[in-house]
C-alpha positions as CSV (number, residue, x, y, z in Angstrom):
1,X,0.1,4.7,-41.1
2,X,-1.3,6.9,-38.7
3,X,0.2,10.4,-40.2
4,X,-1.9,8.8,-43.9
5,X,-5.1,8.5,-41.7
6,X,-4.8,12.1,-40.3
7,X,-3.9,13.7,-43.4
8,X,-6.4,11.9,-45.4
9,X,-8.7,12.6,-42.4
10,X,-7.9,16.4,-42.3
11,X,-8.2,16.7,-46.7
12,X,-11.6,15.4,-46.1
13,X,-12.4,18.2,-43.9
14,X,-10.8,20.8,-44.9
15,X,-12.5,20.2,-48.7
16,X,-15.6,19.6,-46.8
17,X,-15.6,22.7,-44.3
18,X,-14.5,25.1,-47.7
19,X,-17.3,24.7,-49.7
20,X,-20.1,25.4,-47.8
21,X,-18.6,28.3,-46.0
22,X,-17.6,29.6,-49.3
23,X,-21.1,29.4,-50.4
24,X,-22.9,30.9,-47.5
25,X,-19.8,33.7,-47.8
26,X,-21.2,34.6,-52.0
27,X,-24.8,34.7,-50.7
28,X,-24.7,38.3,-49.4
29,X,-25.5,39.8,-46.8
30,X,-28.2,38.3,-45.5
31,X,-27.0,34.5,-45.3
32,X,-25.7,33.1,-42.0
33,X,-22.1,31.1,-41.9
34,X,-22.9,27.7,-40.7
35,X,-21.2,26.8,-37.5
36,X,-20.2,23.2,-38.5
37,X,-17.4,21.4,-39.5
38,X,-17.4,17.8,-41.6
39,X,-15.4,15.3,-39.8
40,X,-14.3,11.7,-41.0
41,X,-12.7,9.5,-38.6
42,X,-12.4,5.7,-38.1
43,X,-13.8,3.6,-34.8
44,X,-11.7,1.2,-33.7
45,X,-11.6,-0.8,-30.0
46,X,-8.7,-0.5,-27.5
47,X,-6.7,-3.5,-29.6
48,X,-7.1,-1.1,-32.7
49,X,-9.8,-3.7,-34.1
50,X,-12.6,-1.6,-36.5
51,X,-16.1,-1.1,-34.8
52,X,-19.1,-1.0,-36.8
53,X,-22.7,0.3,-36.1
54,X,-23.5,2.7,-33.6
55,X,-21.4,4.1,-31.3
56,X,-20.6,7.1,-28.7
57,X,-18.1,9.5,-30.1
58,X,-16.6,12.3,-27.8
59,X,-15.1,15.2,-30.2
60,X,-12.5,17.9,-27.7
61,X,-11.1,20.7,-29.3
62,X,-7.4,21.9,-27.8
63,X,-4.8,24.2,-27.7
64,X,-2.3,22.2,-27.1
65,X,-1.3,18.9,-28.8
66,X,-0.8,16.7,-25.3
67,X,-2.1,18.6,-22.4
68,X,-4.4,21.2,-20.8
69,X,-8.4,20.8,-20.9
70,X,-10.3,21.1,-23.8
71,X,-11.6,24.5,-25.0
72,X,-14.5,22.4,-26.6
73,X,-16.1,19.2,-26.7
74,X,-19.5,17.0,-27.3
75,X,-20.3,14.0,-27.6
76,X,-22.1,12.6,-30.7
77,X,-23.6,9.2,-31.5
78,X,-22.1,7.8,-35.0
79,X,-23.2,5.0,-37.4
80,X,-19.9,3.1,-38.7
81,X,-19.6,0.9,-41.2
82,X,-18.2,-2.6,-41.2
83,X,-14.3,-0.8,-41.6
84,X,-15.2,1.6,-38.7
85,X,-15.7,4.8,-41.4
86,X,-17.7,7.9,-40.1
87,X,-18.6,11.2,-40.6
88,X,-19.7,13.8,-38.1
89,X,-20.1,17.2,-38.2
90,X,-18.6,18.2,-35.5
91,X,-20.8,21.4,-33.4
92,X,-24.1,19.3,-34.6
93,X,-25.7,18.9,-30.9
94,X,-25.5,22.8,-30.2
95,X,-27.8,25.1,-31.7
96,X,-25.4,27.7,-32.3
97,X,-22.8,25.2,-33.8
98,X,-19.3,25.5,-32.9
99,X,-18.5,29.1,-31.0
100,X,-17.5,32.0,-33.3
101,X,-14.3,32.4,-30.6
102,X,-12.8,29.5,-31.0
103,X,-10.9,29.9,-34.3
104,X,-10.6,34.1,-34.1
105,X,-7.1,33.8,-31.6
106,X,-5.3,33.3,-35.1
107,X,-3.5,29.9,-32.5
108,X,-3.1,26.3,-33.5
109,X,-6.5,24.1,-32.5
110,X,-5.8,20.1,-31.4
111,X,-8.8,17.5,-32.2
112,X,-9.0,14.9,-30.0
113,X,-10.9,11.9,-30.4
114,X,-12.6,8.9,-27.9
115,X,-14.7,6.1,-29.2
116,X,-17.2,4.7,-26.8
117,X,-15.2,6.3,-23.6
118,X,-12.4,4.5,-24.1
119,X,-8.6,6.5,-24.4
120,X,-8.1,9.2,-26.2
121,X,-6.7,8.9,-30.2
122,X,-3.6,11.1,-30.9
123,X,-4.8,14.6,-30.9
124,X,-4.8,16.3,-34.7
125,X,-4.3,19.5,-35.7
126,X,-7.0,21.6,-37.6
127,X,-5.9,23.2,-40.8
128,X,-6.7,26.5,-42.2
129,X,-10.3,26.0,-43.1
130,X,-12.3,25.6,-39.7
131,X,-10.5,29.1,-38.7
132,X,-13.1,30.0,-41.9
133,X,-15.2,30.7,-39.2
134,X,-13.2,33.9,-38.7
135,X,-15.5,35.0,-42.1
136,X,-19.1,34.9,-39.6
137,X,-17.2,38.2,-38.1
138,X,-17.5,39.8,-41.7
139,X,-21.3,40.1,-41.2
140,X,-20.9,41.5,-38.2
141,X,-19.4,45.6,-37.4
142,X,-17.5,45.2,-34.2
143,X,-19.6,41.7,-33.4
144,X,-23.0,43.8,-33.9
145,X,-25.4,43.2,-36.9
146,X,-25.8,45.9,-39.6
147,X,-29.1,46.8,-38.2
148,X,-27.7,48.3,-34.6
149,X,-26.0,51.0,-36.7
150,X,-28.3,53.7,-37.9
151,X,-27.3,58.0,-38.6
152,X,-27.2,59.2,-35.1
153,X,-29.8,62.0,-34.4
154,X,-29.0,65.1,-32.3
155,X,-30.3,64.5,-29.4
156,X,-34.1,66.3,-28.1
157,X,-33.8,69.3,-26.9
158,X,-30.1,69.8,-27.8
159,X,-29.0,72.8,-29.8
160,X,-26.6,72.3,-32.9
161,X,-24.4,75.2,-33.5
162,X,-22.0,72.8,-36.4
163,X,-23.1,73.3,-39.7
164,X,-21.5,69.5,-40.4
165,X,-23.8,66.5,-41.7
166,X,-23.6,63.3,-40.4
167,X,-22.4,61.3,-43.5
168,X,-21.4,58.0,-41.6
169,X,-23.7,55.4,-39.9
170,X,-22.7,55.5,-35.6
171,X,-23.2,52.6,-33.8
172,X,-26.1,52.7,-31.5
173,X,-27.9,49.8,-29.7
174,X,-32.1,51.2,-29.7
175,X,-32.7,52.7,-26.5
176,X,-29.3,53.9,-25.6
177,X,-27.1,56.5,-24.8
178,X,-24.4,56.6,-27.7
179,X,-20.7,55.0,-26.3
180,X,-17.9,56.8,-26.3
181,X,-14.0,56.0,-25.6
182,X,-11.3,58.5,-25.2
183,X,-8.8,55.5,-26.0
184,X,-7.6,52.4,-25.2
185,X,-4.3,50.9,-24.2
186,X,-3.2,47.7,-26.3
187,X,-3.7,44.3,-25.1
188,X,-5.8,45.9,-22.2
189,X,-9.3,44.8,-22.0
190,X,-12.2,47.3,-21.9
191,X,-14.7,48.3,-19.6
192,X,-17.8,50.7,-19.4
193,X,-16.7,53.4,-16.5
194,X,-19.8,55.3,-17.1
195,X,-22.9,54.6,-18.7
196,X,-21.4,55.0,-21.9
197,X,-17.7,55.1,-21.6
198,X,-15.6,53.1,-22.2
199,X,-11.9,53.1,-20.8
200,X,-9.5,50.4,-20.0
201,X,-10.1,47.0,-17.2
202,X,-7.2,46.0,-15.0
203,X,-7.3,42.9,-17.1
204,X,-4.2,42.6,-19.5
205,X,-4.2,40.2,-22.2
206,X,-1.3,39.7,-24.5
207,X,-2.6,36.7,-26.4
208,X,-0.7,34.1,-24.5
209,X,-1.1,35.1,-20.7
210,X,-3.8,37.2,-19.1
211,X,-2.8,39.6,-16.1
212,X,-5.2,41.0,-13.5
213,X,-3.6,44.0,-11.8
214,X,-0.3,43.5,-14.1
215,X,0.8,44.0,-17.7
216,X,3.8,41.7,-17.4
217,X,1.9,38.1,-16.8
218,X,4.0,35.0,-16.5
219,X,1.4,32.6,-16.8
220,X,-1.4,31.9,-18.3
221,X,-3.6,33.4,-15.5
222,X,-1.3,35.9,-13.4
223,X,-2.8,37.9,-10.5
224,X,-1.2,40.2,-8.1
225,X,-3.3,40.9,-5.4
226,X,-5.8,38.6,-3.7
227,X,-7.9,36.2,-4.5
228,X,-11.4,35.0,-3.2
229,X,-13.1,31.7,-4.6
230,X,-17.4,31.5,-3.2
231,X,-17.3,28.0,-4.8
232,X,-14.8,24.7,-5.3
233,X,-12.0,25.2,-6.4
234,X,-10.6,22.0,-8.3
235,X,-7.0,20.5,-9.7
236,X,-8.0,18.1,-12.2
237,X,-5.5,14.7,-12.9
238,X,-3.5,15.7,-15.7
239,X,-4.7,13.4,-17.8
240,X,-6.7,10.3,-18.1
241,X,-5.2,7.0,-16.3
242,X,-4.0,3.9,-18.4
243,X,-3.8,0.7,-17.5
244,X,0.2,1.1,-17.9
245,X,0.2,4.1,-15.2
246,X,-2.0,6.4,-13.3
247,X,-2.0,9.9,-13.7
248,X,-1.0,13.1,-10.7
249,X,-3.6,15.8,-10.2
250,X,-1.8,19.7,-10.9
251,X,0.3,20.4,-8.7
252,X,-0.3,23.2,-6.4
253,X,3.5,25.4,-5.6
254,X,4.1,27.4,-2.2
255,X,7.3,29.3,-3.0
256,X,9.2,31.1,-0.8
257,X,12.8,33.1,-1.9
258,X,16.4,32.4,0.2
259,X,19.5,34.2,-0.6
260,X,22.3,32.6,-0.9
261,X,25.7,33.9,0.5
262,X,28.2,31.8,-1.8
263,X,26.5,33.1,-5.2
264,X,25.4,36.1,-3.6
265,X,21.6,35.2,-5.1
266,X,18.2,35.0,-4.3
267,X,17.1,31.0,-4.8
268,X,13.7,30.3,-4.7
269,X,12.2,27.2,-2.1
270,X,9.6,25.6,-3.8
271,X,7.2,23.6,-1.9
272,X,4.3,21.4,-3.8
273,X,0.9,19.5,-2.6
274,X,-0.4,17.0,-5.3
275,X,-2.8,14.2,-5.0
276,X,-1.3,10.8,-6.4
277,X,-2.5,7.4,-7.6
278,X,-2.2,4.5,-5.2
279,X,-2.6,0.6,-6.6
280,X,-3.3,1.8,-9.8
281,X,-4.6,-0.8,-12.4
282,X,-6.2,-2.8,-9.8
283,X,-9.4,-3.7,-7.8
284,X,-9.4,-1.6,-5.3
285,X,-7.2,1.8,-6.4
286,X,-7.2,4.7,-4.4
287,X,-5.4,8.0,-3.8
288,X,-2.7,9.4,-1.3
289,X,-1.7,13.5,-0.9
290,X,1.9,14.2,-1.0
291,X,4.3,17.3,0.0
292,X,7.0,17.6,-2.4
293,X,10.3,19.8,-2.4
294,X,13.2,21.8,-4.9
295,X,15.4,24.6,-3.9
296,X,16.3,26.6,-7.1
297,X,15.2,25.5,-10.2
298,X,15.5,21.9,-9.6
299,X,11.8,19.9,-10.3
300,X,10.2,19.2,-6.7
301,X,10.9,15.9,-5.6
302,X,8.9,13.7,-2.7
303,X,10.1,14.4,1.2
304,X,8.4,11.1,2.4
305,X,5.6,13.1,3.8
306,X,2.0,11.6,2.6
307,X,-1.5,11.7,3.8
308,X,-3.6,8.3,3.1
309,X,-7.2,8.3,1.4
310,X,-8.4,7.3,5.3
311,X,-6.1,10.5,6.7
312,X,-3.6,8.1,8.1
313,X,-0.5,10.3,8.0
314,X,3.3,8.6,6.7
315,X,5.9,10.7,8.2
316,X,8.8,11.4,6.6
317,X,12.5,10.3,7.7
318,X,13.7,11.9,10.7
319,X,10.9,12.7,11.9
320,X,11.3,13.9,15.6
321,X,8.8,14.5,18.8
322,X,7.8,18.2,19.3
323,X,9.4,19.3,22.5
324,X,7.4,21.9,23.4
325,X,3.9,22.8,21.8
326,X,3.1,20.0,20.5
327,X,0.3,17.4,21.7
328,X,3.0,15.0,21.8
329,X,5.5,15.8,24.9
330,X,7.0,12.8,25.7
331,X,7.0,8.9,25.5
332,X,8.0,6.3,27.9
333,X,7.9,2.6,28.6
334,X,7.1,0.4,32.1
335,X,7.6,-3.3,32.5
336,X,8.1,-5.3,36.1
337,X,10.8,-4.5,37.8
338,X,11.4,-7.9,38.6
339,X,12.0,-9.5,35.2
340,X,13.2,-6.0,33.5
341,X,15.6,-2.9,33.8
342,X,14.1,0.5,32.2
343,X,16.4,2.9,31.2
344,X,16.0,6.3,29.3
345,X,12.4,6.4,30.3
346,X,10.5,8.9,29.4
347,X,12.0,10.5,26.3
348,X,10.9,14.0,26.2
349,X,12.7,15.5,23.2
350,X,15.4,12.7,22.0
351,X,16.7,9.8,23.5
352,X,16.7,6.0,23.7
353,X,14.3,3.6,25.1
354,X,16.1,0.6,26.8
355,X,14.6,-2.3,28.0
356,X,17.0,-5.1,29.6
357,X,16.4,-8.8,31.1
358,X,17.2,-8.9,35.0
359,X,17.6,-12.5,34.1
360,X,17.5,-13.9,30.4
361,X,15.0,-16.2,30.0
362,X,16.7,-19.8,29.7
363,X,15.2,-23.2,29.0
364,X,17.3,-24.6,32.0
365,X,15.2,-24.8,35.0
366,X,16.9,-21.3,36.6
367,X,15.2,-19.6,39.8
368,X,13.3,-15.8,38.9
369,X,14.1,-16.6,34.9
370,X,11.2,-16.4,32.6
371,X,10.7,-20.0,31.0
372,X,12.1,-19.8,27.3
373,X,11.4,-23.1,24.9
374,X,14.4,-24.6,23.3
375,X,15.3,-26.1,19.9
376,X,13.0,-28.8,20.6
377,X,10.1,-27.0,22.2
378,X,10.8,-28.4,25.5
379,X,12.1,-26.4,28.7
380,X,13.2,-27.2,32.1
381,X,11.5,-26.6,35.6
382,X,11.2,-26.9,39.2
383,X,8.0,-27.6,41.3
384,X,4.5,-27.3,38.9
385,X,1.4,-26.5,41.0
386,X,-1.8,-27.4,38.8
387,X,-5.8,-27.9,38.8
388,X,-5.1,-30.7,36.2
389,X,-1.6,-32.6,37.2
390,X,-0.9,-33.7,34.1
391,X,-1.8,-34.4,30.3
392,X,-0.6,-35.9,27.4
393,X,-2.0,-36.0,24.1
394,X,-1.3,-38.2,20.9
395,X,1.7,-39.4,21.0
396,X,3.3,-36.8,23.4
397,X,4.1,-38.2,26.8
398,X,2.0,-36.9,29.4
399,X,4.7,-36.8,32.7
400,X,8.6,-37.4,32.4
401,X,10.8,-38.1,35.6
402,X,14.9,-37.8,34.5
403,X,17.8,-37.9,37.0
404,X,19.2,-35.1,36.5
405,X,23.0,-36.6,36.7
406,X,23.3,-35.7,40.3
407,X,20.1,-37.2,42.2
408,X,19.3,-40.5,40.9
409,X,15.5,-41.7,41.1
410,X,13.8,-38.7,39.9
411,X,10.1,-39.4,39.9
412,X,8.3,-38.0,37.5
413,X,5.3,-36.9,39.3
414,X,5.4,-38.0,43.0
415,X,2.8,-37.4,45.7
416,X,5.0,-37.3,49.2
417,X,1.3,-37.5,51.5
418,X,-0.9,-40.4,50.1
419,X,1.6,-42.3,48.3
420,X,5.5,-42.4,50.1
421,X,8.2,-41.5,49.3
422,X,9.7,-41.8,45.5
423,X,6.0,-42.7,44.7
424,X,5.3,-41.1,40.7
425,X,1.4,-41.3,41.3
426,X,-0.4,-42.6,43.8
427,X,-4.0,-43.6,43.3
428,X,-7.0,-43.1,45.4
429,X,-10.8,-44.6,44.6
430,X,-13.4,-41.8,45.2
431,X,-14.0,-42.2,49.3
432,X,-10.3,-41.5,50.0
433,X,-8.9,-45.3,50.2
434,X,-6.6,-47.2,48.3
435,X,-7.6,-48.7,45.3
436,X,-8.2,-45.9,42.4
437,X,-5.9,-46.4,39.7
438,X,-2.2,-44.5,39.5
439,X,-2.2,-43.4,35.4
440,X,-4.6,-44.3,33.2
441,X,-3.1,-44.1,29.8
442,X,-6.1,-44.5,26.6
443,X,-4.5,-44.7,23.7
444,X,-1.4,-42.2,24.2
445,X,1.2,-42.6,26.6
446,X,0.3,-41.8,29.8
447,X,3.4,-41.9,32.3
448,X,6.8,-42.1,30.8
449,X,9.8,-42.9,32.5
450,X,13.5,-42.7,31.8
451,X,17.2,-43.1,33.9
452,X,16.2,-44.9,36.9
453,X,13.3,-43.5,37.7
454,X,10.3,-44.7,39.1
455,X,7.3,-44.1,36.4
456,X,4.5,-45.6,37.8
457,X,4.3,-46.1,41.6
458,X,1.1,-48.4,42.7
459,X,0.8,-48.1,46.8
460,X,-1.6,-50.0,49.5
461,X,-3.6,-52.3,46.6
462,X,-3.8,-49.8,44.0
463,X,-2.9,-50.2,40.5
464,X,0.6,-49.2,39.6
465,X,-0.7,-48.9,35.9
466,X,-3.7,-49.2,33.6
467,X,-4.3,-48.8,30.4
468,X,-6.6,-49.6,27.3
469,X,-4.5,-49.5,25.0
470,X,-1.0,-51.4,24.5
471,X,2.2,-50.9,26.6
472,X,5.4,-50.3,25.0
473,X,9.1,-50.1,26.2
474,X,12.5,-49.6,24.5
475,X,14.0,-53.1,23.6
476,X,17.2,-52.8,25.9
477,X,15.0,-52.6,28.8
478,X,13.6,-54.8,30.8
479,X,10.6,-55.5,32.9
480,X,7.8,-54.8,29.8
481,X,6.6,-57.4,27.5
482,X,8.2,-57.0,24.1
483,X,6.5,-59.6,22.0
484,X,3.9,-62.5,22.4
485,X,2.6,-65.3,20.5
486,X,0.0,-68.2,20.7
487,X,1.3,-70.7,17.4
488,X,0.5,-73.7,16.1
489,X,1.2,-76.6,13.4
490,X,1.7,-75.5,9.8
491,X,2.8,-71.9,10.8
492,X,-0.5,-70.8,12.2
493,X,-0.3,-67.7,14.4
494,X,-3.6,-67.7,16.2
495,X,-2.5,-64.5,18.9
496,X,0.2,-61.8,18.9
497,X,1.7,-58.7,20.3
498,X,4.1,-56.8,19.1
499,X,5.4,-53.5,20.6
500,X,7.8,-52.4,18.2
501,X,4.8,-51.8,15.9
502,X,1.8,-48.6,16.3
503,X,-1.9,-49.2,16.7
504,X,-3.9,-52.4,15.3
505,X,-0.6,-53.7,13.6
506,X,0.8,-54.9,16.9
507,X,-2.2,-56.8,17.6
508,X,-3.1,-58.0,14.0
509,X,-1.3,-61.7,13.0
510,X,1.2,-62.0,11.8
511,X,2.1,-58.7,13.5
512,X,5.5,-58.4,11.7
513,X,6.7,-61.9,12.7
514,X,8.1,-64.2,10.3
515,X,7.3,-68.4,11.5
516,X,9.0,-71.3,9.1
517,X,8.7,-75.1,10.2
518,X,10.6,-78.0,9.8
519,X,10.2,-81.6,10.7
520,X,12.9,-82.0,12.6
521,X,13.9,-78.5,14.4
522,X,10.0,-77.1,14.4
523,X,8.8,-73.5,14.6
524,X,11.2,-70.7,14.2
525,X,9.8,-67.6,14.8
526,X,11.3,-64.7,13.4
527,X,10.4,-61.4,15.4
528,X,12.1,-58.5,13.5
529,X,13.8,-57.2,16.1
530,X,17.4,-58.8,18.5
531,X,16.0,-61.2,20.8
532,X,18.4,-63.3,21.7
533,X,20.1,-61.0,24.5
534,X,16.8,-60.7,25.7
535,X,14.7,-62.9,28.1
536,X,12.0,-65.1,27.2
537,X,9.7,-67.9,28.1
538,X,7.9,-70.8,26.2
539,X,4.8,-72.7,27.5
540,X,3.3,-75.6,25.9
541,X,-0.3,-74.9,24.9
542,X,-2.0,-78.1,23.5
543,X,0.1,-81.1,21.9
544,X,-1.0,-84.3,20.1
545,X,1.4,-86.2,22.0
546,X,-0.6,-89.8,22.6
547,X,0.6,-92.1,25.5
548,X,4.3,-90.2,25.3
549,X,5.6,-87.5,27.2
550,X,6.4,-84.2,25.4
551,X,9.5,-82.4,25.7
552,X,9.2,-78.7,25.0
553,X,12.4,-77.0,23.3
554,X,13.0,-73.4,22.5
555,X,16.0,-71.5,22.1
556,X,17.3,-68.8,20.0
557,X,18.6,-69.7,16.7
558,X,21.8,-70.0,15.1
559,X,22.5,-67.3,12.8
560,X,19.4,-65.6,13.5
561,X,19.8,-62.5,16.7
562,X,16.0,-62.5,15.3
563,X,14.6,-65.7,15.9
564,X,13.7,-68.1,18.1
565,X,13.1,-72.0,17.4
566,X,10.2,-74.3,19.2
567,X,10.1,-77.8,19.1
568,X,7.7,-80.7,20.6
569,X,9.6,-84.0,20.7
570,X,8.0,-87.3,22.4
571,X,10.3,-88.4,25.1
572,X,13.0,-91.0,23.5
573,X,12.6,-89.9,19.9
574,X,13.5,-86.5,17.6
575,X,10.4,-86.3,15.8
576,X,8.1,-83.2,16.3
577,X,4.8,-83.6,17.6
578,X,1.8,-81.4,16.5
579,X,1.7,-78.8,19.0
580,X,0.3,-75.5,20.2
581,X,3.3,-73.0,22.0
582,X,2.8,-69.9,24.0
583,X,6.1,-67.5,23.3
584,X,6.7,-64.6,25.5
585,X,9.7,-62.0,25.2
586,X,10.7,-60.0,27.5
């Protein structure tokens, strides 16, 4: 489909270019060869859809079918129609049209084609008929009008001994001394060596390369000798980026020759600079400058040596320390001599750095170690000195006192002066005497202890332990209240506590317990948790008992570790009396 467009594209201008220049051609003389050339293309968006109306068009002419910078170009605006048809004629926006020199090399010329900025079409190649161009030279005698060439007169003054006439026109500009050449050597350009002389340049072109101070060029701009550039010299990107992949600028080669012993050869070492792409197709891309390497005729390949767009420098691998005149000389390393050994210190031109523990750190509570948390985040260790003694937050417990299998009755913080010995705190009210409170837990657990140990230690009238929020204690051990409740007739839980549960649940009734009645056995209170290896105590309230006396019975029930069952009887009888019970385990 796109060959049919190009061809159909190119017939259209190659039929369109004839004509007129055929015209202008038959007119004589005096009629100039217009420098345009008709052009239909299509304009279409990036997804190939048509564009219609007005839009920018940017027409290059190239040598070359993919690469190289074009030898011409503008930028025209077009009117399309609803298919995305056009015509230009291209050289429009220049007075002087397309340049007589750009079809006269007898070489192949490359159109390329972008619509509204946006990539480059595939490049097409012009036909015969814009190189019809070539026919503007016709009008011309050695690129000068017919009028520049007149019969030479002798000049004033001169004598003329030849009896020959003059039977041919000479070129001669007006005003000027008649050139002359004694010859010229081919593919060398000319020059004017004297006013009017003109003998050979040390320019050599042999219509592909151009050599200055050679006539053997090997590119397409050889020079021996040197060079001096008064302005900037650039390396464009070889071509445009794409969304799919950004493009290198030219490369610029440093080549140096090596011979080599095995082949008995010279080998050329080729080192390259060339700027690069970095995040291409995204926000923020940017650039990086790269030294590249090939020894023969192998393509140069990175070293790992790159410059960043901020001058940050990426050395390569292997990369060593000067040893000598370098800014660089050496690099060492210091740390305490008490926790660390330092070996290989400083490293002047290679070496290694070592850096060992005098004593690993441990988690175990071990003399000149450097604490190190274990698994669990917790670590081990010997006396604490501290502004604030102690804190815990949440649910984290503030102080823990252990045995540590060898001592029993660890406290966990114990103050030998004010409070005795094995004392865990001992509190003080503000003028020095007893009677300030030990560990004030709010809300978290303030003082936690475990094995034996003495938690909370109240001394000379002070509290042992206050809180304003609810104690709690595992359920194997002893001395903390477990559960209460106040409960009455019909299953009626009017108080509770219960310290298997968290915040207002321990204190809200039910809280977790489970209460049935019957008429002859009473209240059985289920607590959700073993209570009957545990202690507890019952204490009659408030009972409807009239003129009899009541018996109180509690005791854990059968087939229930859970529960325990109340019951009010009147002294002589079995039948329950309406009563209020206070239950407390411990």
């Amino acid at each position: 489909m796109m060959g049919t467009k190009s061809f159909s594209t190119l017939c259209v201008l190659m039929i369109a270019c004839a004509l007129p220049l055929a015209a202008q051609n038959s007119a004589g003389t005096g009629a100039v060869v217009p420098r345009l050339v008709n052009y239909s293309g299509k304009a279409v968006d990036a997804q190939g859809k048509a564009l219609a109306g007005i839009a920018g068009v940017t027409f290059a002419i190239y040598k070359d079918q993919y690469e190289g910078s074009p030898l011409w170009l503008e930028t025209q605006n077009v009117t399309a129609d609803n298919k995305g048809g056009y015509t230009a004629q291209l050289g429009a926006t220049k007075s002087e049209g397309l340049p007589l020199d750009l079809f006269t090399s007898g070489e192949a010329r490359w159109l390329g084609v972008r619509v509204n900025g946006g990539e480059e079409q595939p490049r097409v190649l012009l036909l015969s008929v814009p190189y019809a161009l070539k026919a503007a030279d016709a009008e011309t005698i050695g690129g000068l009008p017919p009028s520049a060439f007149v019969l030479a007169a002798p000049p004033v003054g001169v004598a003329t001994t030849s009896t020959a006439t003059v039977t041919g026109p000479q070129p001669q500009v007006p005003g000027s001394t008649p050139v002359t050449t004694a010859g010229g050597t081919v593919n060398k350009l000319a020059k004017f060596d004297a006013t009017a002389d003109v003998t050979n340049s040390i320019i050599f072109d042999n219509g592909t390369n151009v050599g200055i101070g050679n006539t053997a060029p090997g590119a397409k701009l050889d020079v021996s000798g040197t060079g001096t550039f008064r302005g900037l010299l650039t390396l464009p990107a070889t071509a445009a980026a794409t969304a799919a992949a950004g493009k290198n600028s030219q490369p610029m080669n440093f080549t140096a020759s090596a011979f080599n012993s095995s082949t008995a050869k010279a080998v050329n070492e080729t080192f390259r600079w060339q700027a690069e792409p970095v995040g291409n197709n995204s926000a923020t891309p940017l650039g990086k400058f790269d030294l590249l390497f090939a020894s023969g005729t192998a393509t140069p390949t990175e070293t790992g040596l790159s410059i960043s767009s901020k001058g940050l420098i990426t050395f390569a691998a292997g990369q060593t320390f000067p040893s000598g005149g370098g800014s660089v000389t050496s690099v060492g390393l210091s740390a305490p001599s008490s926790d660390f050994t330092v070996g290989g210190s400083p490293v002047t031109s290679s070496g290694t750095l070592a850096l060992n523990w005098n004593v690993a750190p441990t988690a175990a509570a071990t003399a000149n170690a450097i604490v190190k948390r274990d698994s669990t985040g917790s670590f081990s260790g010997g006396t604490i000195i501290a502004n604030l003694g102690a804190s815990g937050y949440s649910t984290t417990v503030g102080v823990y006192g252990q045995s540590n299998g060898t001592v029993s009755g660890d406290n966990g913080v114990q103050g030998v002066t004010f409070a005795g010995p094995g004392s865990g705190v001992a509190g003080f009210n503000s003028s020095g005497a007893a009677g300030g409170i030990g560990v004030y837990g709010q809300g978290d657990t303030g003082m936690y202890a475990f094995g034996g140990t003495t938690g909370v230690y109240g001394h000379g009238g002070s509290f042992g332990f206050a809180t304003d929020g609810n104690a709690q204690q595992a359920r194997t051990a002893g001395g903390w209240v477990k559960a209460m409740v106040y409960v009455g007739e019909a299953n009626t839980v009017f108080r509770c506590f219960n310290s298997t549960l968290a915040g207002s649940a321990a204190t809200t009734p039910p809280c977790g317990f489970t209460i049935s009645n019957s008429s002859v056995t009473g209240n059985t209170i289920d607590f959700g948790f073993e209570v009957d290896d545990r202690f507890y105590s019952a204490t009659l309230a408030r009972c409807l008992c009239g003129t009899e006396t009541p018996v109180l019975f509690a005791t854990p029930t059968s087939g229930n570790a859970n529960a325990i069952t109340l019951g009010v009887y009147q002294t002589g009888t079995s039948n329950q009396i309406l009563s209020d019970v206070y239950l407390i385990i411990f």
